[in-house]
C-alpha positions in Angstrom: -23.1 -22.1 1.1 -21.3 -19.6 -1.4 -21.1 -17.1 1.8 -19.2 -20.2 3.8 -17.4 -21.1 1.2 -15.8 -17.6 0.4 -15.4 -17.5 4.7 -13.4 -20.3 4.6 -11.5 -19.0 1.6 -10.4 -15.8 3.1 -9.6 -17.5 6.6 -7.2 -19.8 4.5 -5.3 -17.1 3.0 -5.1 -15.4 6.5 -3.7 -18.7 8.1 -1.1 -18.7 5.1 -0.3 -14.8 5.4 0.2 -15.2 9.0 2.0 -18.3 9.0 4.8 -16.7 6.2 4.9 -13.5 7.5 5.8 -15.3 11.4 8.9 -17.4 9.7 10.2 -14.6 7.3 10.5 -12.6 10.6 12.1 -15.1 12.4 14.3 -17.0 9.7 14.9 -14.1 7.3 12.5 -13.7 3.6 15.3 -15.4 2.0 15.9 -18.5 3.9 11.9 -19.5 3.6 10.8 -21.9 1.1 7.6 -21.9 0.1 8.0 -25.7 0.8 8.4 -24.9 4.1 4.9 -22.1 4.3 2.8 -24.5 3.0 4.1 -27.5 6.0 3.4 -24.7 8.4 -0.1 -23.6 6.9 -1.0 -27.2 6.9 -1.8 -26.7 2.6 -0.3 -28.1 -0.6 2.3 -26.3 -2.2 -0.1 -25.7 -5.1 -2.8 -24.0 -2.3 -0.1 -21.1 -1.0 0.1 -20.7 -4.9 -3.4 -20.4 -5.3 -3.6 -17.3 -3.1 -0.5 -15.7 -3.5 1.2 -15.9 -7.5 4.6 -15.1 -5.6 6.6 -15.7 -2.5 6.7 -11.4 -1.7 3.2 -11.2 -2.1 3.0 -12.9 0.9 4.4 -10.4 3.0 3.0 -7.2 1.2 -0.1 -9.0 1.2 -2.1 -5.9 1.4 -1.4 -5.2 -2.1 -4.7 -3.4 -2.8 -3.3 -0.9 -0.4 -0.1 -0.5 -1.4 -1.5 -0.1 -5.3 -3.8 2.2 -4.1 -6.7 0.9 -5.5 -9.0 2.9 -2.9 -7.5 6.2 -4.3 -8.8 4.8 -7.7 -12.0 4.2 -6.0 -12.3 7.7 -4.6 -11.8 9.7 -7.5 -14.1 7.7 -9.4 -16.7 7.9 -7.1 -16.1 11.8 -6.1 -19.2 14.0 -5.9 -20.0 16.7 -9.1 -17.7 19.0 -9.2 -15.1 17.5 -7.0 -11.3 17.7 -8.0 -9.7 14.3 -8.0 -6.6 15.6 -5.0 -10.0 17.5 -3.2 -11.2 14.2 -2.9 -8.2 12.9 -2.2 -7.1 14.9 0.6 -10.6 14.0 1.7 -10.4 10.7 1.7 -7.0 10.8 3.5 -9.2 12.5 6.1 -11.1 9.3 6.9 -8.4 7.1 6.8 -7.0 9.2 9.6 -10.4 9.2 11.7 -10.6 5.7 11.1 -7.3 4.8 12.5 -7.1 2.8 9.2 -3.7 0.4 8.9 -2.5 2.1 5.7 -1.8 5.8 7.9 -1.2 3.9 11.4 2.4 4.2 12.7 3.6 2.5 15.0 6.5 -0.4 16.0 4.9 -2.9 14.3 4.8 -0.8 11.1 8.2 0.2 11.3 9.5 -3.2 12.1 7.4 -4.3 8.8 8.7 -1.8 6.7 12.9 -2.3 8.0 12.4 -5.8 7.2 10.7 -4.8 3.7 13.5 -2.3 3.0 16.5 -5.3 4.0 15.0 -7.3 1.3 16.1 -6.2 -2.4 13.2 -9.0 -3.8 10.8 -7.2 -1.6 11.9 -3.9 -2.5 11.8 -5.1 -6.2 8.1 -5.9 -5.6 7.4 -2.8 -4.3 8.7 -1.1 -6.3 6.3 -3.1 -9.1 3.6 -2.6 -7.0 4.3 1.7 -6.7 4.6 1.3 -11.1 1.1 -0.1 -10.9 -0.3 2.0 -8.6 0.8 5.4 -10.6 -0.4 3.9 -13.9 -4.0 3.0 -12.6 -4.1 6.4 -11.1 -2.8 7.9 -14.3 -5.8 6.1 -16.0 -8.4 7.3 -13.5 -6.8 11.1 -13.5 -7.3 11.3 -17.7 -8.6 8.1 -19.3 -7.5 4.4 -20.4 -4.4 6.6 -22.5 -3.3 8.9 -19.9 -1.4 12.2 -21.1 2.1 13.3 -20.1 0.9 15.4 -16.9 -1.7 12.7 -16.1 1.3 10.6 -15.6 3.6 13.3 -13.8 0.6 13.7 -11.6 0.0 10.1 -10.8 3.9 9.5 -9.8 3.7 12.8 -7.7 0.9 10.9 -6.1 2.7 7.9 -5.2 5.9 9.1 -4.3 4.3 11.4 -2.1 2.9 8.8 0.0 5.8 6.3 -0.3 8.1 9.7 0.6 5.2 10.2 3.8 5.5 6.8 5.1 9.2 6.5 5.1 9.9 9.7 6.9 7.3 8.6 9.7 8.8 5.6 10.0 12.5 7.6 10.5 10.6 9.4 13.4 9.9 6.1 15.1 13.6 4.6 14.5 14.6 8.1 16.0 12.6 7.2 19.1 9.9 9.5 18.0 6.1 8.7 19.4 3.8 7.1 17.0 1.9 10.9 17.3 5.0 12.6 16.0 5.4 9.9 13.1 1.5 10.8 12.2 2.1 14.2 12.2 5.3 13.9 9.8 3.3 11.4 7.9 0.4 14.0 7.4 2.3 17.1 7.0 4.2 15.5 3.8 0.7 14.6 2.5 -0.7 17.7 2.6 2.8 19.2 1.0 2.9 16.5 -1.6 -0.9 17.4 -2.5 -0.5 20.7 -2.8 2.6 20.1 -4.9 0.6 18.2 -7.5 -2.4 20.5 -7.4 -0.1 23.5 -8.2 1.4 21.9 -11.3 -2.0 20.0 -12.7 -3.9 21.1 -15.7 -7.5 21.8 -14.8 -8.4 18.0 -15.2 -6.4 16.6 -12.5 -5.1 19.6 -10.4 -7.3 19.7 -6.8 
């Protein structure tokens, strides 16, 4: 019953993901009310709000993503003797092999990510969400009162990727093939890595 019950939970907030995301892209972010998701999803008001605490996090729904919360989850899990950006260049590794959707380019991506950039609320939010991402991996990096270079470290992190994505996203708006984008996306990793793991002390540098 609890296994249905979290089913049906998870299919609800889909429905209401899917349904926002289809009139933002057709109507614009701003000219949506949430009024106007909740009709479409077939829920109350109070349901879309029981999912999602604000209307952007409907469309960067993928928040644990974007906060990096699995690069958390990586370093804390790292075998003995592993550097945290060893691990992370690792685990990079098998997002790639998996074709996950947090290193996959392509014109769905990019159209995402124009219409996330045309919106200054969205790019507020994001912006929110890249703050909480650097402090949680500050906190992983050197403990629950993270140190000057802990911090410089974490931001390094997250700009790298942010930095990655957006320049693979220029190669596709330049007509570039979704294996060139990749390959920029990649290359910038690997640079950005090596960046941080020159400048870290010997508890975060990889």
């Amino acid at each position: 019953m609890g296994e249905r019950r979290e089913s049906k939970k998870r299919e609800t907030r889909q429905r209401i993901s899917d349904v926002a995301t289809e009139l933002f892209f057709a109507r614009g972010f701003d000219a949506v009310t949430l009024d106007e998701i909740a009709a479409a999803a077939d829920v109350s008001k109070m349901t879309v709000f029981n999912y999602f605490a604000r209307k952007e996090d409907l469309m960067l729904d993928r928040q644990d993503d974007l906060k990096l919360l699995f690069f958390r989850e990586a370093i804390r899990a790292r075998p003995p003797g592993q550097s945290p950006i060893a691990e992370l260049r690792a685990l990079m590794g098998r997002l790639r092999e998996q074709k996950h959707p947090f290193v996959r380019f392509d014109r769905h991506a990019a159209d995402f990510w124009r219409f996330v950039a045309a919106s200054p609320s969205l790019e507020a939010r994001l912006r929110e969400l890249n703050d909480e991402a650097a402090e949680g991996l500050a906190t992983e990096l050197s403990g629950p009162t993270p140190d000057g270079l802990a911090r410089l470290a974490a931001g390094m992190i997250v700009l790298t990727v942010r930095t990655a994505r957006q320049e693979a996203i220029r190669v596709l708006e330049r007509g570039g093939s979704a294996k060139k984008a990749s390959a920029e996306f990649f290359a910038l990793i690997d640079q950005g890595f090596a960046a941080v793991q020159g400048m870290a002390s010997s508890d975060t540098r990889g």
